[in-house]
DRENDOVEX-577585 format. One record per residue (C-alpha): y, z, x negated. Coordinates in pm, whole numbers, padded with zeros to 5 digits, always signed. Layout:
BEGIN
YZX ...
# end
This chain:
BEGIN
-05147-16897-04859 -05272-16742-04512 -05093-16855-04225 -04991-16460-04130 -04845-16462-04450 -04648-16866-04422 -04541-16705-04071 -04448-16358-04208 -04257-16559-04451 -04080-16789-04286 -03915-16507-04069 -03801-16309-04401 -03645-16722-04473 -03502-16709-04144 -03382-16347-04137 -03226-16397-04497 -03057-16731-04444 -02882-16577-04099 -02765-16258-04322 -02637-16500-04551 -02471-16731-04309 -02295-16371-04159 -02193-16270-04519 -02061-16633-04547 -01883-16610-04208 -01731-16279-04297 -01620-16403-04627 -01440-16758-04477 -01285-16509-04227 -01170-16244-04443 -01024-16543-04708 -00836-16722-04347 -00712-16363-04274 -00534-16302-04528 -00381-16657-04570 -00241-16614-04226 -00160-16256-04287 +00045-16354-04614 +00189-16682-04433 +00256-16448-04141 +00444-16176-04405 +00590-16436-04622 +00754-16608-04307 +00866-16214-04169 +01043-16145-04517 +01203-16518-04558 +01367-16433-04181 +01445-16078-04277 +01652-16228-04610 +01830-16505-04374 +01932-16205-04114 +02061-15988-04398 +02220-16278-04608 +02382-16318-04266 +02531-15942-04224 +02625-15988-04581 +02846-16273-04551 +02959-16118-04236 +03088-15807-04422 +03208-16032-04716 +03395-16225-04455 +03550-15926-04300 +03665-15801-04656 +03815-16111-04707 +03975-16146-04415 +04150-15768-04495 +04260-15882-04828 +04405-16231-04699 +04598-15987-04436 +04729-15795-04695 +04802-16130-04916 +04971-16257-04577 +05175-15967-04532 +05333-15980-04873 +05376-16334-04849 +05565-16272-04554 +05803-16038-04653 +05847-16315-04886 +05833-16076-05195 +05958-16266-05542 +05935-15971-05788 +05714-15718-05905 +05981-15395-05809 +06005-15564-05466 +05628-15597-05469 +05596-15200-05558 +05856-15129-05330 +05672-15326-05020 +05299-15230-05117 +05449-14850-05195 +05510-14775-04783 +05401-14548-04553 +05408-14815-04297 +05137-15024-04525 +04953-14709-04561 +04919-14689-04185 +04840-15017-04135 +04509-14977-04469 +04427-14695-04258 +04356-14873-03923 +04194-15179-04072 +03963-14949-04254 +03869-14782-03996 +03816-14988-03782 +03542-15100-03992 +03281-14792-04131 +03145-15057-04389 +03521-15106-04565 +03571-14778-04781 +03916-14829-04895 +04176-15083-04927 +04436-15093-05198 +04755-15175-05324 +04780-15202-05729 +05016-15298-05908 +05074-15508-06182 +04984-15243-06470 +04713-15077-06278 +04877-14823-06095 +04766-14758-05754 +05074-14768-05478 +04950-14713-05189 +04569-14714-05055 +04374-14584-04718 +04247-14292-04814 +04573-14066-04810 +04932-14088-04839 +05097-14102-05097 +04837-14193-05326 +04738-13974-05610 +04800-14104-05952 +04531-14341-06021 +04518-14582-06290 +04242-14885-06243 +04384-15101-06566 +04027-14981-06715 +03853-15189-06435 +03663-15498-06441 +03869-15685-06162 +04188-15580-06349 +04116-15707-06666 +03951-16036-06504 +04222-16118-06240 +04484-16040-06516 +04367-16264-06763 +04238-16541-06515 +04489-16724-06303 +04208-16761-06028 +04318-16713-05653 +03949-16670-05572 +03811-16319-05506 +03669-16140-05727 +03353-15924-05660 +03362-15631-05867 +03080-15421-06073 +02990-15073-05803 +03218-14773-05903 +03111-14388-05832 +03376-14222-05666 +03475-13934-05922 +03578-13730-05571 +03262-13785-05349 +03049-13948-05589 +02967-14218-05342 +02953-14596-05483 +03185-14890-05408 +03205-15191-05470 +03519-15398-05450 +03655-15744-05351 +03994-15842-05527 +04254-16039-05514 +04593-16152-05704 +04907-16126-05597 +05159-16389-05687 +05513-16513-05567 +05595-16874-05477 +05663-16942-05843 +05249-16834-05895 +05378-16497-06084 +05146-16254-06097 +05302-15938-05884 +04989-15704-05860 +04697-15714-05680 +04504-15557-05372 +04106-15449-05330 +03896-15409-05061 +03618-15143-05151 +03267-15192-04926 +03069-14927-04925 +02715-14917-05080 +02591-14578-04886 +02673-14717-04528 +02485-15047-04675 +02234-14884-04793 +02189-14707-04482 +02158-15029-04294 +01872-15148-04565 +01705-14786-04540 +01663-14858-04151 +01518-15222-04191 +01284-15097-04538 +01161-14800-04354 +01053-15039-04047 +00903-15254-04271 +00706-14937-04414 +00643-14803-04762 +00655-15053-05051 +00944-15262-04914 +01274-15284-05092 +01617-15483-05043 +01851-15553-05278 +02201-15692-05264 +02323-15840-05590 +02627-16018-05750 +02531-16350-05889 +02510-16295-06219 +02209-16053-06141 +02406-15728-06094 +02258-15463-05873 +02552-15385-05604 +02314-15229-05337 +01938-15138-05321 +01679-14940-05118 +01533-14735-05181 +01831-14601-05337 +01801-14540-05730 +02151-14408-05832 +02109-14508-06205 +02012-14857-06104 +02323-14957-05932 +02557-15165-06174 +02295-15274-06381 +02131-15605-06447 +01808-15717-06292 +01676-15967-06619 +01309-16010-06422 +01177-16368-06421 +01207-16431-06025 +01541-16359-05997 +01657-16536-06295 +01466-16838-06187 +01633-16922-05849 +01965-16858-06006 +01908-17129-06247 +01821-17374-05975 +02158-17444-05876 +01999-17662-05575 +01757-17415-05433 +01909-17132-05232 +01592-16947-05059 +01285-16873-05241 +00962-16679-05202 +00790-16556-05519 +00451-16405-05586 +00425-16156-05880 +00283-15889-06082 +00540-15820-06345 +00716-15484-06353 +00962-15436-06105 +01333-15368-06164 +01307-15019-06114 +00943-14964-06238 +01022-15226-06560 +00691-15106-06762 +00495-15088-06421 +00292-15398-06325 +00348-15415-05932 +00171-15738-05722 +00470-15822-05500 +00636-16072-05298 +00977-16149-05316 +01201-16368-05108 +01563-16426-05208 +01818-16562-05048 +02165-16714-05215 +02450-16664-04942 +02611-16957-04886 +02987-16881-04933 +02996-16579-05172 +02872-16529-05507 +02589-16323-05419 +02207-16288-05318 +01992-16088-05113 +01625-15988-05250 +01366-15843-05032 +01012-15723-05177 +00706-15573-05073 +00413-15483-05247 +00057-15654-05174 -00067-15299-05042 +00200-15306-04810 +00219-15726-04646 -00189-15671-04698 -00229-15371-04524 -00321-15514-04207 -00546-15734-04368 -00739-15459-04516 -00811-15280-04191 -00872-15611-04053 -01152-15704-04335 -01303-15362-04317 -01346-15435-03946 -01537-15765-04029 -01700-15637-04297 -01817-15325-04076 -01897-15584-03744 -02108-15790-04010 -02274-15519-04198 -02378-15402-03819 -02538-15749-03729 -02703-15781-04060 -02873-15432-03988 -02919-15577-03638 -03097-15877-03794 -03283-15689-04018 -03404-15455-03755 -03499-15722-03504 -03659-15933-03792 -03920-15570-03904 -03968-15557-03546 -04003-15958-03513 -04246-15927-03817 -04446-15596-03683 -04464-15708-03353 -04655-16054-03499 -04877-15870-03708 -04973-15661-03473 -05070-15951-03228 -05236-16125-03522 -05433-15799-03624 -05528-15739-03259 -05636-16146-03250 -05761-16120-03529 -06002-15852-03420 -06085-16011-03123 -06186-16346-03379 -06365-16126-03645 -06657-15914-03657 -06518-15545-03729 -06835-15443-03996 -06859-15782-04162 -06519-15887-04166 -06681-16217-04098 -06551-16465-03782 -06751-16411-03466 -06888-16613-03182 -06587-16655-03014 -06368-16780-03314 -06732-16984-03431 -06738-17140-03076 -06356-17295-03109 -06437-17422-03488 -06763-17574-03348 -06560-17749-03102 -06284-17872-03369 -06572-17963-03611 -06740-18195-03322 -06462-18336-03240 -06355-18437-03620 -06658-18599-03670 -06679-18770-03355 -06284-18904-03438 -06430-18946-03840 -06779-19054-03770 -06857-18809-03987 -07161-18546-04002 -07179-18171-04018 -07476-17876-03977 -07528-17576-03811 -07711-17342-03923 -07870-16991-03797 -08027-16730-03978 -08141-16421-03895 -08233-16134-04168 -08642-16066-04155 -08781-15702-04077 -08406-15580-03996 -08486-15371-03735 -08733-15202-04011 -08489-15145-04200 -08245-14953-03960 -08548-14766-03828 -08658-14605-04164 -08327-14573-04423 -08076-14539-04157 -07786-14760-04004 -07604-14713-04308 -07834-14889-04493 -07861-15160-04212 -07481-15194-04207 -07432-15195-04623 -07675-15498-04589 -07534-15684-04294 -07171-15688-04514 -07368-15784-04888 -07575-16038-04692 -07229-16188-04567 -07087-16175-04930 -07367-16378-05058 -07391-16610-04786 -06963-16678-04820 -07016-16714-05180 -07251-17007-05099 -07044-17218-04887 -06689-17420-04968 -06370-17240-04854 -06368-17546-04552 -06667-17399-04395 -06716-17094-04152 -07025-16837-04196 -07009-16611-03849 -07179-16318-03757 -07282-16381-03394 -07554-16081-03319 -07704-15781-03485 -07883-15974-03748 -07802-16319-03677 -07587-16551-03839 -07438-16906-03807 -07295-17118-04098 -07120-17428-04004 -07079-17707-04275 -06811-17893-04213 -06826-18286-04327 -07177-18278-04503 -07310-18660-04644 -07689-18629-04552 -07939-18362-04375 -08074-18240-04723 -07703-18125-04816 -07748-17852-04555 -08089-17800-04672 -08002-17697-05017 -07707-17464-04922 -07938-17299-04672 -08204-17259-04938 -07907-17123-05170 -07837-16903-04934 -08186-16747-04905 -08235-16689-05270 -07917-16508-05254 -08033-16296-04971 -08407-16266-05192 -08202-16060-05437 -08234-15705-05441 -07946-15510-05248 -07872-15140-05405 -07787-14822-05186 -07777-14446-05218 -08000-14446-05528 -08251-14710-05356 -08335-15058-05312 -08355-15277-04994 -08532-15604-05003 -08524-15858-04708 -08558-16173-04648 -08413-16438-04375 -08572-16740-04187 -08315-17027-04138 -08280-17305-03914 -08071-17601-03921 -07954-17880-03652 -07714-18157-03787 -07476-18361-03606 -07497-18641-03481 -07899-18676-03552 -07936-18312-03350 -07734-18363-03055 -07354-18465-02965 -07302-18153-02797 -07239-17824-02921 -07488-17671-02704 -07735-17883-02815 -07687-17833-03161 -07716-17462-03105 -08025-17496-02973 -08163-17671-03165 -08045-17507-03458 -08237-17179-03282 -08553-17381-03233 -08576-17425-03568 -08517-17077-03731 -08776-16969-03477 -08987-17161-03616 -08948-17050-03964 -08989-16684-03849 -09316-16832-03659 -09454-16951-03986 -09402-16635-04195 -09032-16587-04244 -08834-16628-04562 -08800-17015-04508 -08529-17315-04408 -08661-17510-04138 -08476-17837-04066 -08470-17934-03696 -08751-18211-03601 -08828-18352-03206 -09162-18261-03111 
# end
């Protein structure tokens, strides 16, 4: 392989390997972006969860604390019987008082006095109360069939007046002998919830959602809102799984099962869900990977864009590297090489002369220079043209190349005139017999236009160390004796001999 192509090589190597070390680069930086981007969005939604589990048992605590007031009032008026209950829970006094506590608070709907058959007595929302029976109710049957003072979080109810959903937190009502009396609710309301969750999900931007659920996996409040969804059960794997692992109340999950509300839609998601502490409830908050990778994407496009630029950069710099060195080597080259022949000229020969001297000084080792010059040129030139001159000059170099090893150098140094150095030759008549190879090459008939040129060359060699130790001694003497050849009738190899 030439060295101009090793070189041109090598830079292509180099130009690759740096385009692949980018496209590695990019790739390690894309895969640590979006690591930190999901830690980053997996830490944002695990704080969001906390802060809403927070509000939750907030609100839960204020709805308690409404129904223990109403407990504590009837308890006060130390009420034994259910008519005395009725009677109590049935004024306009306890209407008044509903009405302020609920409004004081946008989040409480209603509050409620029922009595022991289901019967509404008196409640917040006007006075006196239509007639409502709530016997049909899930808190109604439970509290009346479970002597449980706990509260009891109900399934969300659509108001049949303003269609708007509640949810309610109940409580008995019992005498000192632990009689069941009746029993009072607290109704939250899902829309201003919802409203709250709307606010946070639309922050968060499309592809978030928040959920507020009863323990056993109940959808009480959700966003985005999906009316037919409330009051149903959420049976997806995540949710069921930190439920059943009673020790773990905070989890983040990473999935691509169908969501709740798209249940034959596979949706890549992460979830975070948060038990609150005191109630028997969760909070769920989602988003979808377009959504917590969104940032990433821009970002990755940015390093994909920044390395696609370099690589172009690289690539560029390396056809301009690689045209800028073969353009130095063609002009060197020219300035080493005859332009007709193709052949090295005298000022390449004279810097191989010098290497080859000093080899076989270091080597103790021989070589032979040898000129040659082509008989009756000039004859030629002056009767068929300096075509036919020219389409000699470059077969005579052929044939003279095709004599020699690859290791040694054949020149053109003149019109006519050649030199031919043999590199690490093992005795004088070595150089002889390539010579006289040469010159029956350069007997052989040489075709052009239709005709045929015939020459002839007279040789003359010099050998090192026998010749001279100097390069201009060897030259000379190498000159001597192909003037001597042409003195004694051309078309002959004269080795150098002292006079």
């Amino acid at each position: 392989m030439s060295i101009k192509r090793k070189n041109t090589r090598l830079v292509l190597i180099a130009g690759a390997t740096l385009s692949l070390l980018l496209i590695a680069n990019a790739a390690v930086s894309i895969y640590l972006l979006r690591q930190n981007t999901i830690n980053e969005r997996t830490g944002q939604l695990s704080n969001l969860t906390l802060i809403l589990s927070e509000h939750a048992s907030q609100t839960m605590f204020s709805a308690n604390t409404m129904l223990n007031s109403m407990v504590d009032a009837i308890d006060q008026a130390k009420i034994e019987t259910t008519d005395q209950y009725n009677e109590f829970a049935s004024q306009k006094s306890q209407f008044e008082i509903l009405t302020e506590k609920t409004n004081s608070n946008p989040i409480m709907d209603v509050a409620t006095f029922v009595a022991i058959d289901g019967r509404v007595l008196n409640f917040s929302r006007q006075y006196p109360p239509p007639e409502i029976n709530l016997s049909n109710r899930d808190y109604f049957t439970w509290l009346s069939t479970h002597d449980d003072d706990n509260t009891f979080y109900s399934l969300p109810v659509q108001n049949k007046g303003n269609e708007k959903w509640v949810f309610y937190l109940a409580r008995r009502v019992v005498n000192t002998r632990n009689e069941l009396l009746g029993f009072v609710l607290v109704g939250v309301s899902v829309e201003v919830f919802t409203e709250l969750y709307k606010r946070i999900g639309e922050n968060l931007g499309e592809g978030a959602g928040l959920s507020l659920y009863r323990d056993d996996r109940t959808l009480l409040i959700r966003w985005p809102y999906v009316d037919d969804m409330i009051g149903k059960i959420n049976s997806n794997v995540p949710l069921m799984s930190i439920l059943s692992q009673k020790s773990e109340s905070h989890k983040i999950y990473f999935t691509d099962e169908p969501s709740f509300s798209q249940n034959t839609v596979s949706t890549a998601r992460m979830i975070s869900i948060q038990k609150l502490d005191r109630y028997p409830l969760l909070i769920a908050a989602s988003m979808t990977s377009e959504l917590y990778l969104s940032g990433w994407y821009e970002s990755s496009l940015g390093i994909l864009y920044a390395t696609l630029v370099t690589i172009l950069f690289v690539v560029i710099s390396m056809a301009l590297l690689i045209k800028a060195y073969l353009h130095n080597q063609q002009i060197q080259y020219l300035a080493e090489h005859d332009k007709l022949t193709a052949l090295p000229n005298r000022l390449l020969l004279e810097d191989r002369l010098k290497q080859a001297l000093a080899l076989a000084k270091r080597n103790n080792k021989k070589f032979a220079l040898i000129y040659l010059d082509i008989d009756h040129f000039k004859k030629i030139n002056d009767t068929l043209g300096h075509d036919a001159g020219d389409a000699l000059l470059r077969e005579t170099a052929i044939r003279m190349v095709s004599c020699i090893r690859e290791t040694d150098t054949v020149s053109r140094v003149g019109g006519d005139e050649f030199v031919i150095l043999l590199y690490d030759i093992e005795k004088n008549e070595s150089a002889v017999h390539i010579a006289q190879k040469i010159l029956l090459e350069i007997n052989k008939d040489v075709a052009f236009s239709g005709q045929i040129l015939k020459t002839s060359a007279s040789i003359g060699i010099s050998v090192y160390p026998e010749h001279g130790h100097e390069v201009a001694l060897l030259e000379k003497h190498a000159d001597i004796a192909m003037y001597i050849a042409k003195k004694n009738g051309r078309n002959q190899v004269r080795l150098f001999t002292a006079v």
